[in-house]
PDB file of N, CA, C, O and CB in Angstrom:
ATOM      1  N   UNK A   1       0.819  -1.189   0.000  1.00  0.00           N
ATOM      2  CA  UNK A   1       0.000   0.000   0.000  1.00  0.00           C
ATOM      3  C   UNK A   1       0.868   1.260   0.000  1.00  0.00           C
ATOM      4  O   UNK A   1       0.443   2.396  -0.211  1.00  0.00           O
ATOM      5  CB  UNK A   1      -0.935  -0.006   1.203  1.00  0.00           C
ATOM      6  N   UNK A   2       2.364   0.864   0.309  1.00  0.00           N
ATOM      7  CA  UNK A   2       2.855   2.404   0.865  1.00  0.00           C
ATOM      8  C   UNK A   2       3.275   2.956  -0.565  1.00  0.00           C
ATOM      9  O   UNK A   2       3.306   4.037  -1.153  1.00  0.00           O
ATOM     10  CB  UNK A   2       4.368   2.435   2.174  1.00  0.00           C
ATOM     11  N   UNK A   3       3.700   1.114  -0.894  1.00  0.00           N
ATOM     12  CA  UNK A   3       4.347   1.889  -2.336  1.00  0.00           C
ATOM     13  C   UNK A   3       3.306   2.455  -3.905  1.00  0.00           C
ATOM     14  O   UNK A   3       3.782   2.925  -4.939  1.00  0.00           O
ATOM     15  CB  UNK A   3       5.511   0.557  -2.989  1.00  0.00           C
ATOM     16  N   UNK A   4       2.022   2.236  -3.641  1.00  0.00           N
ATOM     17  CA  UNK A   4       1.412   2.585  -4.608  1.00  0.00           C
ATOM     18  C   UNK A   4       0.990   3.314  -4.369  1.00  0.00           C
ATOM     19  O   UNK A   4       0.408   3.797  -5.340  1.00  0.00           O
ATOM     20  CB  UNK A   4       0.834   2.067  -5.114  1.00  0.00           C
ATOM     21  N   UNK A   5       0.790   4.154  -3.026  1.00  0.00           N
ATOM     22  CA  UNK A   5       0.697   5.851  -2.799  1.00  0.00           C
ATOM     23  C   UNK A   5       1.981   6.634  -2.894  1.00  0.00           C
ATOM     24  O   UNK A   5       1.973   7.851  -3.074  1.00  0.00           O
ATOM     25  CB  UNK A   5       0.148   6.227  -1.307  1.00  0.00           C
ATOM     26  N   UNK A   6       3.098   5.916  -2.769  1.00  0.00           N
ATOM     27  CA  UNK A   6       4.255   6.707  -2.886  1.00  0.00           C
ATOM     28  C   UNK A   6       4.292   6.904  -4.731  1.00  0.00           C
ATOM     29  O   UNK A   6       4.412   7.958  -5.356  1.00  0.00           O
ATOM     30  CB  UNK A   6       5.731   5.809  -2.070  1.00  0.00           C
ATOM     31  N   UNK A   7       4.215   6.182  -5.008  1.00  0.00           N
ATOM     32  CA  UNK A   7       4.222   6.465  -6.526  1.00  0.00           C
ATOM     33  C   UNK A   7       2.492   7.128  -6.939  1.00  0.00           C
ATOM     34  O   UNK A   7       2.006   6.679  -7.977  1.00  0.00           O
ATOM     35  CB  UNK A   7       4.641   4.735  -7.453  1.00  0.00           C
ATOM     36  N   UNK A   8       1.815   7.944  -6.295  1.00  0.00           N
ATOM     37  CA  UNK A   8       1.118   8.764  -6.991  1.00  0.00           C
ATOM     38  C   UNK A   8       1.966  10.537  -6.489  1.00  0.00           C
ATOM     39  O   UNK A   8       2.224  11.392  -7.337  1.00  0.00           O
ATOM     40  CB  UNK A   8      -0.695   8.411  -6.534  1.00  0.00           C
ATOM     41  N   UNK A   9       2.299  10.740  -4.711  1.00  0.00           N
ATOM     42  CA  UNK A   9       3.137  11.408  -4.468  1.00  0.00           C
ATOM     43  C   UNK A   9       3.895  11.689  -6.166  1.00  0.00           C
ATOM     44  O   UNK A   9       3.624  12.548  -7.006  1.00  0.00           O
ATOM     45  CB  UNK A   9       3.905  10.699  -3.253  1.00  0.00           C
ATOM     46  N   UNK A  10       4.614  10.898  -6.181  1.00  0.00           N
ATOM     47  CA  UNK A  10       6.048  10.599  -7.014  1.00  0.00           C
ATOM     48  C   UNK A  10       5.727  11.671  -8.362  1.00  0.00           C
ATOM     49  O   UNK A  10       6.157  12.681  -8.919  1.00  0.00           O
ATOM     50  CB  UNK A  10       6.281   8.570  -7.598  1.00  0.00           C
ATOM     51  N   UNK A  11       4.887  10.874  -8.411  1.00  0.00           N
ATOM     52  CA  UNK A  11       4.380  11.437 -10.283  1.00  0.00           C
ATOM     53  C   UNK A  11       3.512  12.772 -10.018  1.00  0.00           C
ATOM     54  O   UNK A  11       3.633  13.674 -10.847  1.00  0.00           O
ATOM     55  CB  UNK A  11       3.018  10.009 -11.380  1.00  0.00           C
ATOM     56  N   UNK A  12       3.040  12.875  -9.421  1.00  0.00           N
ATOM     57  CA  UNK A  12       2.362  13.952  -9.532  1.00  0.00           C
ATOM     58  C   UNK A  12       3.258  15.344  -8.657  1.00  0.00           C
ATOM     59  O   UNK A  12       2.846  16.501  -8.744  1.00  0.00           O
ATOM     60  CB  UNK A  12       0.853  13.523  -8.955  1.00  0.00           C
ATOM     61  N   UNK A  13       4.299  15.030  -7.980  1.00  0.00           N
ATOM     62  CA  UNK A  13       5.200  16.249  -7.973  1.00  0.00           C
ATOM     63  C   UNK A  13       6.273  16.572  -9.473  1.00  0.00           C
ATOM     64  O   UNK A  13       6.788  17.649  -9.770  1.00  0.00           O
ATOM     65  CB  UNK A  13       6.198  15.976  -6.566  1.00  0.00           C
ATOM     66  N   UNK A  14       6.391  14.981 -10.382  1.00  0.00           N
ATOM     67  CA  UNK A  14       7.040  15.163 -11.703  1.00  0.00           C
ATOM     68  C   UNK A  14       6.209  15.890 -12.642  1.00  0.00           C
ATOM     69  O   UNK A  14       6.676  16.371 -13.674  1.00  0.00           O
ATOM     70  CB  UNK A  14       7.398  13.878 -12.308  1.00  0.00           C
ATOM     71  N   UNK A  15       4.999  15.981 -12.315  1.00  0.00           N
ATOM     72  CA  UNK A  15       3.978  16.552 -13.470  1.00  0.00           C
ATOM     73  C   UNK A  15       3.874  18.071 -12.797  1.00  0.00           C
ATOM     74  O   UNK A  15       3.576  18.834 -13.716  1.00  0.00           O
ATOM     75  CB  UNK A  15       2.208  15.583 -13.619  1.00  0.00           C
ATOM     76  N   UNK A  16       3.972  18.624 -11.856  1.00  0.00           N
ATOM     77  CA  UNK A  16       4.271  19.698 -11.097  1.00  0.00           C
ATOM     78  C   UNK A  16       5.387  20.374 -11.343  1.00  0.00           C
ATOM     79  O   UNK A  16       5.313  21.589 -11.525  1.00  0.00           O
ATOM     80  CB  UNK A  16       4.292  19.406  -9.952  1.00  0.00           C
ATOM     81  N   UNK A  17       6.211  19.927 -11.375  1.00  0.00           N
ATOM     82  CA  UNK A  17       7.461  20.371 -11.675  1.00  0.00           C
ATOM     83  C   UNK A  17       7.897  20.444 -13.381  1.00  0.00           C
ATOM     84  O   UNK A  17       9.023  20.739 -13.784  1.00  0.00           O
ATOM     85  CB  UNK A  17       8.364  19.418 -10.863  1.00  0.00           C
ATOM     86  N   UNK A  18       7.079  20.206 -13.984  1.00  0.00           N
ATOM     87  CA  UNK A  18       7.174  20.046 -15.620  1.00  0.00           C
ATOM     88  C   UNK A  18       5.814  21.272 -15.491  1.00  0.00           C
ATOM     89  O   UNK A  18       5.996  22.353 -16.050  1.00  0.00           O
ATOM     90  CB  UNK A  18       6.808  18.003 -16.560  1.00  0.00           C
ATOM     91  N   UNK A  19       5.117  21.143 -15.097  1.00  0.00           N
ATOM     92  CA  UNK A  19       4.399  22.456 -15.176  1.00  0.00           C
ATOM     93  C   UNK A  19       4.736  23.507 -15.183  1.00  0.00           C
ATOM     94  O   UNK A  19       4.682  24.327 -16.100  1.00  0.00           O
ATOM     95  CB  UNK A  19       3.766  22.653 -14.519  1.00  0.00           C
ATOM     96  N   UNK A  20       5.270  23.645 -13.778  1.00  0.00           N
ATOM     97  CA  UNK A  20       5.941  24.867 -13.259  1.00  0.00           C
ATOM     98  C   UNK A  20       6.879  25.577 -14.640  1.00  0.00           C
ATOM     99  O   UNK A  20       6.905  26.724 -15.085  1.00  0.00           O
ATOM    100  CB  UNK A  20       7.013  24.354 -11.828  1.00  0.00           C
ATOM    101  N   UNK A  21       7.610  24.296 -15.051  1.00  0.00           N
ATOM    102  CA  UNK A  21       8.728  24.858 -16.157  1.00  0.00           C
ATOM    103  C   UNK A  21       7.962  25.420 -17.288  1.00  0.00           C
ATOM    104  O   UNK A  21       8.375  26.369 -17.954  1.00  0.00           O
ATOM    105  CB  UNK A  21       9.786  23.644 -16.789  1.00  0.00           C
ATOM    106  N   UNK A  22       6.634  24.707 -17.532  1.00  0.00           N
ATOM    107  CA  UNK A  22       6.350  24.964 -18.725  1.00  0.00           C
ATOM    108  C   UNK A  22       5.535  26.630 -18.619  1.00  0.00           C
ATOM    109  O   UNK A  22       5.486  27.280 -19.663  1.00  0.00           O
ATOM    110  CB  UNK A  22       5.455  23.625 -19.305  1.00  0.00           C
ATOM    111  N   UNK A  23       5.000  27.164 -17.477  1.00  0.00           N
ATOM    112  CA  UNK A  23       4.613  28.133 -17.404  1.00  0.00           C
ATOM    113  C   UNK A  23       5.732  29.114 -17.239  1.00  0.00           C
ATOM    114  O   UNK A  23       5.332  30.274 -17.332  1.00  0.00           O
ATOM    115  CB  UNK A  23       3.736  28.067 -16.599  1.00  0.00           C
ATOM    116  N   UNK A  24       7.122  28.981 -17.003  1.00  0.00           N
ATOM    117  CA  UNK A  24       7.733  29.627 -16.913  1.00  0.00           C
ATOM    118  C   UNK A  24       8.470  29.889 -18.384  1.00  0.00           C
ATOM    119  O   UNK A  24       9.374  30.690 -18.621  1.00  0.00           O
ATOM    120  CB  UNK A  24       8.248  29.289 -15.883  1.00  0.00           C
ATOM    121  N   UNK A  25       7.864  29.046 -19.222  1.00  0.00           N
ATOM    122  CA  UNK A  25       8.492  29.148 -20.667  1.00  0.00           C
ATOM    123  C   UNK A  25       9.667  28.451 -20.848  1.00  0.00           C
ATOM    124  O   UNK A  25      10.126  28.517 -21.989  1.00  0.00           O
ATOM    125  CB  UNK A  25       8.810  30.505 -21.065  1.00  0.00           C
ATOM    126  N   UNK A  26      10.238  27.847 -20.096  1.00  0.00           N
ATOM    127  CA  UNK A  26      11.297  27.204 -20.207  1.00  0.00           C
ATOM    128  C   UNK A  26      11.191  25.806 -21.098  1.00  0.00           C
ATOM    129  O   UNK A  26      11.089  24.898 -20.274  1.00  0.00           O
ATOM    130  CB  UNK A  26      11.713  27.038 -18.885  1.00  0.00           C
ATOM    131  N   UNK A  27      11.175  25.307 -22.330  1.00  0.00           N
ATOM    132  CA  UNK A  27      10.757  24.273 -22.864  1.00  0.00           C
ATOM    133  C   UNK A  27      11.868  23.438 -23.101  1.00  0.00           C
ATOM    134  O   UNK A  27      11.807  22.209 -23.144  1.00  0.00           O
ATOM    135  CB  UNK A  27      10.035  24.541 -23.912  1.00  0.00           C
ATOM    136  N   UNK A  28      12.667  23.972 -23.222  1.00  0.00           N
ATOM    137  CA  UNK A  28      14.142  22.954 -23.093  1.00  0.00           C
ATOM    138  C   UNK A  28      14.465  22.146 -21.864  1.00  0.00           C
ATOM    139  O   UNK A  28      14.594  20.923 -21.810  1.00  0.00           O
ATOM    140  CB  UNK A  28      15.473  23.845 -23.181  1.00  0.00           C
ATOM    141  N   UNK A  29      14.572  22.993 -20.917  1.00  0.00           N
ATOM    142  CA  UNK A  29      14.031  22.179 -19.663  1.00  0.00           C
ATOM    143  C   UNK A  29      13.122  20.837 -19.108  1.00  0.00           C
ATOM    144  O   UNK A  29      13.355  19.901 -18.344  1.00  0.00           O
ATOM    145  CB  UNK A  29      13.497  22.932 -19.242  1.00  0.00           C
ATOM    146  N   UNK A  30      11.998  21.264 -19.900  1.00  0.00           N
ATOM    147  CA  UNK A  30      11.080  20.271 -19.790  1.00  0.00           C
ATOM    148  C   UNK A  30      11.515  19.563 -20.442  1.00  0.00           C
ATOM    149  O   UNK A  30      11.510  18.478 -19.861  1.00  0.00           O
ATOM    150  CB  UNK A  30       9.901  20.410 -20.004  1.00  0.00           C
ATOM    151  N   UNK A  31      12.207  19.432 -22.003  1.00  0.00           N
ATOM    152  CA  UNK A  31      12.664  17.813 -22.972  1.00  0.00           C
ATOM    153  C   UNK A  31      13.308  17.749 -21.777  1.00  0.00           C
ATOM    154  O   UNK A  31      12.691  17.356 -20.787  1.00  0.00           O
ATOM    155  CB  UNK A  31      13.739  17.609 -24.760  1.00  0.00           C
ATOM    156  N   UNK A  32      14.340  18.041 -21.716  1.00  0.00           N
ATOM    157  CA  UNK A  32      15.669  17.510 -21.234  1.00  0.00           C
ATOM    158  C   UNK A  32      15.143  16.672 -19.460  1.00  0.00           C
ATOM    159  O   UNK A  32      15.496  15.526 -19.185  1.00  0.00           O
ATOM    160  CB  UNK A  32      17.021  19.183 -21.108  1.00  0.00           C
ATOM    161  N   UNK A  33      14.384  17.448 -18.601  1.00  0.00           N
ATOM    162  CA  UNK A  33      14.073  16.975 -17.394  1.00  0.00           C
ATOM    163  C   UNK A  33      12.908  15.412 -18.025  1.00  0.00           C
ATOM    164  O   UNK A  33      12.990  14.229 -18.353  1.00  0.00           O
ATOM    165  CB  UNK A  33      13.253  18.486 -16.329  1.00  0.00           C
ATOM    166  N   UNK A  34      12.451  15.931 -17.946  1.00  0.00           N
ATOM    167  CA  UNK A  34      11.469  14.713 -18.797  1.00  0.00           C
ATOM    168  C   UNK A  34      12.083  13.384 -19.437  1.00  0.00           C
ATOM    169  O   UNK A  34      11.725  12.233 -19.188  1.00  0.00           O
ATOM    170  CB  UNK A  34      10.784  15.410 -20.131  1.00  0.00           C
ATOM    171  N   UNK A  35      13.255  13.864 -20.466  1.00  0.00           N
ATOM    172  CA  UNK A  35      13.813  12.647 -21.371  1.00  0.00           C
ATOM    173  C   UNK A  35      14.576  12.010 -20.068  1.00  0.00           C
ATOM    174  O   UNK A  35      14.488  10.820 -19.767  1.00  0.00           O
ATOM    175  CB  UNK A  35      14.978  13.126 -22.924  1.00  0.00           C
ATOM    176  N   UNK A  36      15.349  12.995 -19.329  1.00  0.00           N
ATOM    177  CA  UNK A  36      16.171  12.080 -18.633  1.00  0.00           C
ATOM    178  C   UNK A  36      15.683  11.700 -17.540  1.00  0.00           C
ATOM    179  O   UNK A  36      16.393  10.817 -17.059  1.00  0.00           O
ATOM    180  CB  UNK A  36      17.331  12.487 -18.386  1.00  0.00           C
ATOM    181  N   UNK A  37      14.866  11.926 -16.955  1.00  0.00           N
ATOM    182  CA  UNK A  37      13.928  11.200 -16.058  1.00  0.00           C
ATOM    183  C   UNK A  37      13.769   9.692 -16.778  1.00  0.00           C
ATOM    184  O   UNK A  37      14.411   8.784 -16.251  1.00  0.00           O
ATOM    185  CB  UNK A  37      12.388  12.080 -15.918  1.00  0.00           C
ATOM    186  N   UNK A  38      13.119   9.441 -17.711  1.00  0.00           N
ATOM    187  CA  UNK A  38      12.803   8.570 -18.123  1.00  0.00           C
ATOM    188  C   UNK A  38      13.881   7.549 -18.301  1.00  0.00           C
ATOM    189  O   UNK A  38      13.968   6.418 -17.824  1.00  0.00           O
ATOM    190  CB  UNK A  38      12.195   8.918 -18.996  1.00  0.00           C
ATOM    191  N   UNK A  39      15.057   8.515 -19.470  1.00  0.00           N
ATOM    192  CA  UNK A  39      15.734   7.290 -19.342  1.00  0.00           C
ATOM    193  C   UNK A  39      16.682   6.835 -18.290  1.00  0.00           C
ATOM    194  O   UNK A  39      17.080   5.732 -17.917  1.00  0.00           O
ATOM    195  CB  UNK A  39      16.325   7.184 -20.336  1.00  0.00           C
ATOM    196  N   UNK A  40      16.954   8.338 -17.864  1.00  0.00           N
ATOM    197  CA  UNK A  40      17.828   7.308 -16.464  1.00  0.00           C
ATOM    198  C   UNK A  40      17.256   6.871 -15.367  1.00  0.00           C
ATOM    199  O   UNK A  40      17.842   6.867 -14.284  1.00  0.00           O
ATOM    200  CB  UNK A  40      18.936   7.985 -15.695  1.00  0.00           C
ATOM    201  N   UNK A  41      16.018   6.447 -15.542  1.00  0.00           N
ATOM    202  CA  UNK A  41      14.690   5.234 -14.625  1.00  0.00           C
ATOM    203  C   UNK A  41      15.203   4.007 -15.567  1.00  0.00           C
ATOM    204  O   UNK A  41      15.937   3.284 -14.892  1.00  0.00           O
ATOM    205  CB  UNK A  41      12.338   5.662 -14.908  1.00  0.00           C
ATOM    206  N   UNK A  42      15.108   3.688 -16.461  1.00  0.00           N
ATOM    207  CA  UNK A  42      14.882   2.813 -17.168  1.00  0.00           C
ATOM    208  C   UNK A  42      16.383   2.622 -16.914  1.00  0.00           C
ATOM    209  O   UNK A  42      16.444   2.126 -15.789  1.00  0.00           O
ATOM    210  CB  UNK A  42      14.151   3.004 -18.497  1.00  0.00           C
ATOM    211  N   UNK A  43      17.540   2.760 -17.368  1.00  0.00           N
ATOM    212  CA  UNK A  43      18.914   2.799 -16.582  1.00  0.00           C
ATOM    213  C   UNK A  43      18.881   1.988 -15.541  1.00  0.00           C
ATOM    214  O   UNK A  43      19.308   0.843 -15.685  1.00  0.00           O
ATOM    215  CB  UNK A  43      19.317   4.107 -16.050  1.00  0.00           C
ATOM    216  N   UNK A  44      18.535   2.278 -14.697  1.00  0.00           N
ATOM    217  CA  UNK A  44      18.327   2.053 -13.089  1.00  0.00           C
ATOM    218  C   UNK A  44      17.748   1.028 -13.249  1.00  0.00           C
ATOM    219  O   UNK A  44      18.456   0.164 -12.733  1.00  0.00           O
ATOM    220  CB  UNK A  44      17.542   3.043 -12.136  1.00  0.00           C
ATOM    221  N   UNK A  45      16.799   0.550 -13.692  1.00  0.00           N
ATOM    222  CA  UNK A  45      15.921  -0.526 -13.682  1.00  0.00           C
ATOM    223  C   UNK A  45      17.013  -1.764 -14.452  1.00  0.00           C
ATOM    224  O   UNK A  45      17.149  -2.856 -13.899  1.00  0.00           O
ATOM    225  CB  UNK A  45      14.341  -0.081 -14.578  1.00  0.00           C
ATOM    226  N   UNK A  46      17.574  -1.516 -15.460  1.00  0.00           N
ATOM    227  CA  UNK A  46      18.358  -2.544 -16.000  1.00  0.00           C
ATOM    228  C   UNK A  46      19.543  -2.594 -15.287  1.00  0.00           C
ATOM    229  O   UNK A  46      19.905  -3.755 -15.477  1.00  0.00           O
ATOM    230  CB  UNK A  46      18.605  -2.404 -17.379  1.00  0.00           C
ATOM    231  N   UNK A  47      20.272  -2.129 -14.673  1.00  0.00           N
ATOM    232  CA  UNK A  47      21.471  -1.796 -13.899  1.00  0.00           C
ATOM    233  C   UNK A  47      20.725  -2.898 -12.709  1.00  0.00           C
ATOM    234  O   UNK A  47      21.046  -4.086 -12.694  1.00  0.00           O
ATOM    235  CB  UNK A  47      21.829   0.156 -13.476  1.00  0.00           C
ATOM    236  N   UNK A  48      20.013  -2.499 -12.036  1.00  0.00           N
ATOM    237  CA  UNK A  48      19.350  -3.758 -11.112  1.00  0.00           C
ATOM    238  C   UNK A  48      19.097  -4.752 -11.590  1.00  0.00           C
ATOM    239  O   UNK A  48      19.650  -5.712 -11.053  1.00  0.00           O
ATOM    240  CB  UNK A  48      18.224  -3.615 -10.526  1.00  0.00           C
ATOM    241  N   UNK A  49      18.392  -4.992 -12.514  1.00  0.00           N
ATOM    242  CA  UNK A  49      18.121  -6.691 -12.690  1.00  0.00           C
ATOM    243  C   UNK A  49      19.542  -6.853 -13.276  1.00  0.00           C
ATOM    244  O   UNK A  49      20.006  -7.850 -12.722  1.00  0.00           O
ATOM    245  CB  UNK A  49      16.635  -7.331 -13.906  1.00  0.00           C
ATOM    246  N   UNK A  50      20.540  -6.296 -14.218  1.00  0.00           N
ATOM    247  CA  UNK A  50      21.792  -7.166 -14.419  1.00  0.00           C
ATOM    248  C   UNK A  50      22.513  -7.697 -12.752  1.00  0.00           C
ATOM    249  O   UNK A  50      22.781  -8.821 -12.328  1.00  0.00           O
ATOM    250  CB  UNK A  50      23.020  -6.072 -15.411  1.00  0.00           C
ATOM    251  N   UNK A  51      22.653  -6.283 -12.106  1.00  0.00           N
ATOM    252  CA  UNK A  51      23.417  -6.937 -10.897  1.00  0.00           C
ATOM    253  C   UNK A  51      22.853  -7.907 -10.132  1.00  0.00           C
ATOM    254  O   UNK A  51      23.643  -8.704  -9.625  1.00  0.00           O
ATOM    255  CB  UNK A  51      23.763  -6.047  -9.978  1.00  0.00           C
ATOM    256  N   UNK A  52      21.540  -8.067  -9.886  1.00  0.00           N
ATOM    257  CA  UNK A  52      20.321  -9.079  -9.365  1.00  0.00           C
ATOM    258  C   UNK A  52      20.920 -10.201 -10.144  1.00  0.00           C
ATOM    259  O   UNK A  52      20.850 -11.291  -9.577  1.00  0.00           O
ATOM    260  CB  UNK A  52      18.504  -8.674  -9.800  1.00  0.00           C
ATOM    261  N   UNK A  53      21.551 -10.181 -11.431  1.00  0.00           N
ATOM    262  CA  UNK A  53      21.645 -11.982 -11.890  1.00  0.00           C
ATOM    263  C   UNK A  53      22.954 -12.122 -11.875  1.00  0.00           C
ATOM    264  O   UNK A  53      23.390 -13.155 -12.383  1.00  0.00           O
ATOM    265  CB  UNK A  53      21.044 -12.578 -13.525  1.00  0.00           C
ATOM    266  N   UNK A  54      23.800 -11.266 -11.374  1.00  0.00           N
ATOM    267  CA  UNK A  54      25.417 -11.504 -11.192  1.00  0.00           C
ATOM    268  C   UNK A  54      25.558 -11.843  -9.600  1.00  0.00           C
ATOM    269  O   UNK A  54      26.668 -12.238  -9.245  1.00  0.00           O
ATOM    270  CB  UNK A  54      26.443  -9.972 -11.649  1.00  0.00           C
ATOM    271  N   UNK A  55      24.508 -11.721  -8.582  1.00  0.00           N
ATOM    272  CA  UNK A  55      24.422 -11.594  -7.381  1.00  0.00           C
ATOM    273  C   UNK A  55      23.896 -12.885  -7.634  1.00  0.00           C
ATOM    274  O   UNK A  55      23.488 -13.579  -6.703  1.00  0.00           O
ATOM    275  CB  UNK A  55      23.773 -10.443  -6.666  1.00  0.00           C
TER     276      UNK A  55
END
């Protein structure tokens, strides 16, 4: 339970914070915060399961 309220927390301060930028006009910001959010999650996620099967 904790973790599927922590992940609405989660996302909805990322959609807050991409707001914020986007009202401030900053749109480069937003690719760049956005893309790398994503991919360095997805990073992270494969970086764990490789070390998970070397462990």
């Amino acid at each position: 339970m904790v973790g599927f309220c922590g992940g609405f927390t989660t996302f909805s301060s990322f959609a807050n914070e991409n707001l914020m930028l986007l009202h401030s006009g900053e749109v480069l910001s937003i690719i760049l915060y956005t893309s790398l959010s994503v991919i360095l999650g997805f990073l992270a996620v494969y970086l764990g399961y490789v070390l998970s099967n070397i462990l």
